[in-house]
C-alpha positions in Angstrom: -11.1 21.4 23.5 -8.3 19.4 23.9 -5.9 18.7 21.5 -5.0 15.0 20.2 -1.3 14.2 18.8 -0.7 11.6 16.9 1.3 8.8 18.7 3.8 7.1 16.5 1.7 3.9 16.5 -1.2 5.5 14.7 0.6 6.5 11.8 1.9 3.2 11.0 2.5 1.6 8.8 4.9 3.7 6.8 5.9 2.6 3.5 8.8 4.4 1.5 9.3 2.9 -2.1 12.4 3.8 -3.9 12.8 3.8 -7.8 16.0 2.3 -7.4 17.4 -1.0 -5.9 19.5 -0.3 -2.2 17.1 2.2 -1.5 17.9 4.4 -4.1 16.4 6.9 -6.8 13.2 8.6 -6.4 11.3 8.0 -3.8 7.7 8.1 -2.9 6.4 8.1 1.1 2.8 6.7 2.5 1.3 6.1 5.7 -1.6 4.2 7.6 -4.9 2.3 5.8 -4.3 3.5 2.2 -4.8 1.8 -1.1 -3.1 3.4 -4.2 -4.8 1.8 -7.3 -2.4 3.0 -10.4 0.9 4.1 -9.1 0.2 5.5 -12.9 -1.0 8.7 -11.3 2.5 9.4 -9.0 4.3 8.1 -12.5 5.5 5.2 -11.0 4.2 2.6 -12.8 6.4 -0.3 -13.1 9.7 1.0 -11.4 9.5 -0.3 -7.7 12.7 -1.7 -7.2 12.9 -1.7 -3.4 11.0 0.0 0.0 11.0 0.0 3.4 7.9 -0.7 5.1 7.6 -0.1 8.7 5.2 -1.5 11.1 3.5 -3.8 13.5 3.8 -7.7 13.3 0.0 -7.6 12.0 1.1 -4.9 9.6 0.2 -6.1 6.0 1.9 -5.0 2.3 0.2 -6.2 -1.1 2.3 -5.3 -4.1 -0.2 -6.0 -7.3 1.3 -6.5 -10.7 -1.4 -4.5 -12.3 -3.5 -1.3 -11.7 -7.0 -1.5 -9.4 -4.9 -4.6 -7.2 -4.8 -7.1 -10.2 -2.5 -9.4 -11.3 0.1 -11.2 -9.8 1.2 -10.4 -5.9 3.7 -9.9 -3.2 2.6 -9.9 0.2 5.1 -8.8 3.3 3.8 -8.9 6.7 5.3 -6.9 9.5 8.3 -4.5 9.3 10.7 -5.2 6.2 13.5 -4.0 4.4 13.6 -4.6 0.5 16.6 -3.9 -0.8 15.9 -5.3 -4.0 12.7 -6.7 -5.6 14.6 -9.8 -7.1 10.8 -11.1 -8.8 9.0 -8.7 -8.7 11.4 -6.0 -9.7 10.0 -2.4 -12.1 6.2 -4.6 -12.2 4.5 -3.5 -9.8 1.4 -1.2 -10.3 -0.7 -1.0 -7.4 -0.6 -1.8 -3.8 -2.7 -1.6 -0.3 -1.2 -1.2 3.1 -2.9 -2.2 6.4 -2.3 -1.5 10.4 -4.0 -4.8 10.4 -3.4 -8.3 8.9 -5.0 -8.9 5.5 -5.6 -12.8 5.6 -5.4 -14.8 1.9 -9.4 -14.4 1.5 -8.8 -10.4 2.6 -6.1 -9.8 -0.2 -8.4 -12.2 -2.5 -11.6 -9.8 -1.6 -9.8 -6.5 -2.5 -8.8 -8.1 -6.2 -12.2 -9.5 -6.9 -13.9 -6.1 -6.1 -11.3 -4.0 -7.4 -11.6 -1.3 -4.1 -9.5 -1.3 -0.8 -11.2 -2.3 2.4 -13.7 -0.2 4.6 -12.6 2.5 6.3 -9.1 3.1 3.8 -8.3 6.2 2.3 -8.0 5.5 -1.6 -5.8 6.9 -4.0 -8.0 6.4 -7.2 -6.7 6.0 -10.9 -7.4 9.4 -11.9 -5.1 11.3 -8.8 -8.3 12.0 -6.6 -8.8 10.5 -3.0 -11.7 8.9 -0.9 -12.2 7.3 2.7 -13.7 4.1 1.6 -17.0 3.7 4.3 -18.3 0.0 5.7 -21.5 -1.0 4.1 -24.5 0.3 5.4 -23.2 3.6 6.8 -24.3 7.1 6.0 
């Protein structure tokens, strides 16, 4: 059997938050299709203060202000560098990353139902994980 590596590419996106503005403090690291719905569970909440988030130009970041992607939000497409949340700084408490674009009705979608996408892993409120699978699939 043959072994596959991960190329660089498949791991994006890569999003490092820092508690800290200038990239600074405690930091937390994720990768690929993930939502996190309570940054509660990595005790987080509220104390983004600025990240790095690298990917593709379709590469999408949704910063929510409140837990299960509520609330007010940021959105940041392709590779950036935050040095310092300016308006949105220590608020935010939940967040999806995609390889992909996330249009407007995409990003509206996930906060109307609460749940990330098909086919993203999950971080879920109380610590545990799940691969969220399209409708209609066993």
């Amino acid at each position: 059997m043959k072994k596959v590596i991960p190329t660089q590419q498949s791991r994006l996106p890569i999003l490092s938050l820092w508690s800290d503005a200038d990239f600074s403090g405690r930091r937390l690291r994720f990768r690929g299709n993930l939502g996190v719905r309570s940054l509660v569970v990595f005790n987080f909440n509220d104390v983004l203060s600025s990240f790095q988030f690298i990917g593709r130009d379709q590469s999408t970041l949704v910063l929510f202000q409140d837990i299960n992607y509520q609330g007010n939000r940021r959105v940041f497409r392709g590779s950036v560098d935050e040095d310092f949340l300016s308006n949105f700084n220590d608020v935010t408490s939940s967040f999806i990353i995609s390889r992909n674009r996330l249009s407007n009705s995409d990003i509206n979608r996930i906060q109307n139902r609460g749940t990330a996408p098909s086919n993203f892993a999950e971080v879920l409120t109380n610590g545990s994980t799940t691969v969220r699978k399209p409708v209609g699939k066993k």
